[in-house]
N, C-alpha and C positions, 0 to 999 in steps of 0.2 A: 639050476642056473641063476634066476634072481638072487639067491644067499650068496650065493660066489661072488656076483655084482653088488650085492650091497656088502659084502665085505672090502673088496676090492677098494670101494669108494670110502669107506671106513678108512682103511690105510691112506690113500690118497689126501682125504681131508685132515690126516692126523699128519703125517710128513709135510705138507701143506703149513700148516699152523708152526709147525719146530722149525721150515724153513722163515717164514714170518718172525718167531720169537728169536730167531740166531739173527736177523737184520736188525732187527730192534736194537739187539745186545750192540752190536758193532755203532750202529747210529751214535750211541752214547761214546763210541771209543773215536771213531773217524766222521761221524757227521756223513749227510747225504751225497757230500760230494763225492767222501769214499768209498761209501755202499761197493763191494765187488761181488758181483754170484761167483764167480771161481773163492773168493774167500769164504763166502758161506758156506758153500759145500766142503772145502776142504773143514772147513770149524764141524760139519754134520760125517766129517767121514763119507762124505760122496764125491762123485767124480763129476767133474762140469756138465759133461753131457747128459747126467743123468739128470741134473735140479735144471735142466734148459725144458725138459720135457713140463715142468711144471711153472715155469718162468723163461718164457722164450728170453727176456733181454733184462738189465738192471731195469730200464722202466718201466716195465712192467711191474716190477717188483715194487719198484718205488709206487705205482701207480696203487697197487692194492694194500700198502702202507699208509696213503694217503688217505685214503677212502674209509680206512678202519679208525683212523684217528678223527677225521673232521665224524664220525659217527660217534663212538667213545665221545667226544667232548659235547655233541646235539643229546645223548641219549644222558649224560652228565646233565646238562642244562634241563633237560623236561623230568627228569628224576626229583631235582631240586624245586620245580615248581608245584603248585599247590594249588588247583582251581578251586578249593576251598576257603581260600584265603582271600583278603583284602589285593585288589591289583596291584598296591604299593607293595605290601611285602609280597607278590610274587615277582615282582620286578625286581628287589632287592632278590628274592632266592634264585631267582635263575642266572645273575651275577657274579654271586656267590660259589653256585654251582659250579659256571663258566672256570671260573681264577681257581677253585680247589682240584680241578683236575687239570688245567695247564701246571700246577705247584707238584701236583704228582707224576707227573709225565713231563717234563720241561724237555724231552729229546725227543718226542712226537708232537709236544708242542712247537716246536722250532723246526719240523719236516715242514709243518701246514704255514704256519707265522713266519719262520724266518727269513734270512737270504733264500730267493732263488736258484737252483741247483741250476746250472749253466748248461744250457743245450737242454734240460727237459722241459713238454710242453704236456701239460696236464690235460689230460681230456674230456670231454664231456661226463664221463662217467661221473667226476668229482665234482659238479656242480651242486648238483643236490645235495649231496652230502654236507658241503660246505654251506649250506643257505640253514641248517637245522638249528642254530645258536638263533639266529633273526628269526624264524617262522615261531620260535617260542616266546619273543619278546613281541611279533605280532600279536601274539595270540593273549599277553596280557594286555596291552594295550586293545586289541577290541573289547575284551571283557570287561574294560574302565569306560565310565561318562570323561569321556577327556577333559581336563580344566583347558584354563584359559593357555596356554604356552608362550616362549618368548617370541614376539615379536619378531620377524626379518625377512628382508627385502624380499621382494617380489619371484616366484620361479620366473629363468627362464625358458624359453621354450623345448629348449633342448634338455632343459632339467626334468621338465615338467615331462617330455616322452622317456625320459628314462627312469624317472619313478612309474609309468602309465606299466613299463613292461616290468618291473619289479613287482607292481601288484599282481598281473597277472602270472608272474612266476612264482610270488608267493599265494596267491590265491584270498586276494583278503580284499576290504571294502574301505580298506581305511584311505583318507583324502593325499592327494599329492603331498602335501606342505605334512602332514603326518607321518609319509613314508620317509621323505627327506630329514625330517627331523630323526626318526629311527635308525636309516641309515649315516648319521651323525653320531647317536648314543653307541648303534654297533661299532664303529671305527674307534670313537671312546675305550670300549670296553676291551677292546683287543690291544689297543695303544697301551693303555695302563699296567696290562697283564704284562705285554712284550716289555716293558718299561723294568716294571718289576723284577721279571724272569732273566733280561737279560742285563743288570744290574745298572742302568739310568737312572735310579733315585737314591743312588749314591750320596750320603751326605745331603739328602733333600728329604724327601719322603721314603724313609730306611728305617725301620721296616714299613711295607707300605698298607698295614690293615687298616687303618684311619682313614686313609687319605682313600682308599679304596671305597670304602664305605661309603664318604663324602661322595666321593665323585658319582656312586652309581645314584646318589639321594639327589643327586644334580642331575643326573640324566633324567631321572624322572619327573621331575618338574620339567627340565626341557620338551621331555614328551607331552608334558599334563598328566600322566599318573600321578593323581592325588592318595 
């Protein structure tokens, strides 16, 4: 009996996965909006009822789409870092990391980054997931003596409680005015990419590996990685 069940489950998570790589394929053709489980089963040769048993509804679907891409792109980001390196150049590599796998993936980059799919609402599950590109630029940034950074106004209160729960969601020691400046360089770095990917440096920064480069050498003086 256990062989029969772990075969069973062998099937399961391989039908599973073909169902995942036929959504992927369509993203690229129809985007999230159009995601159908009746399309994907018909593209696998299966009957709706049958890919329900393993995707009660499209959000679902959507949901464990999500979750694989904001991972792919965290497990991209820590792959690129280097804790034996200078904290600047692991700042610049987990940058790097970031934009080389949104450039290879630009239709699961644009599930997690782009328009919101209308009527779905992501759930807890995908928090974590999505926080994994920042816990790795925490994680160079503790490992740096911070320089001096730019100067600016005062937190306010309400800023300074919402950096208080990002520390502890991220789990790190670094000061209010640190966090916020990090969550500055994250929104940077994703801006850039989508900028990129979705063709805004048009006739400006085209192609944009310079400007990319600059920008992340800019964040990190903003943070004080020296």
């Amino acid at each position: 009996m256990p062989a029969t069940r772990t075969a069973r489950e062998r099937a399961r998570a391989e039908l599973t996965r073909e169902i995942k790589d036929e959504a992927r394929r369509q993203l690229g053709e129809v985007g999230p909006h159009g995601l159908s489980l009746r399309a994907v089963a018909r593209e696998l040769g299966m009957v709706s009822s049958a890919l329900y048993r393993y995707f009660p509804s499209r959000d679902h679907l959507l949901t464990d789409l999500i979750i694989d891409a904001y991972n792919e792109i965290g497990e991209a980001a820590e792959r690129a870092d280097d804790p034996s390196a200078k904290p600047r150049e692991r700042w610049m590599r987990v940058w790097a990391g970031t934009r080389d796998w949104a450039k290879r993936n630009p239709h699961e980059y644009s599930l997690i980054y782009g328009s919101p799919v209308p009527g779905y609402h992501a759930p807890q599950d995908t928090i974590a997931p999505a926080g994994r590109v920042a816990v790795a630029l925490v994680r160079v940034m503790e490992a740096a003596e911070l320089g001096p950074a730019m100067a600016g106004p005062p937190l306010s209160a309400e800023l300074a409680g919402q950096a208080d729960r990002v520390r502890t969601a991220l789990g790190t020691s670094l000061t209010d005015d640190d966090l916020v400046r990090l969550i500055t360089a994250w929104t940077h770095l994703f801006g850039a990419i989508s900028f990129e990917l979705f063709g805004q440096y048009a006739r400006t920064a085209d192609p944009a590996d310079h400007y990319f480069a600059y920008a992340a050498a800019q964040m990190a003086d903003f943070v004080g990685v020296r």
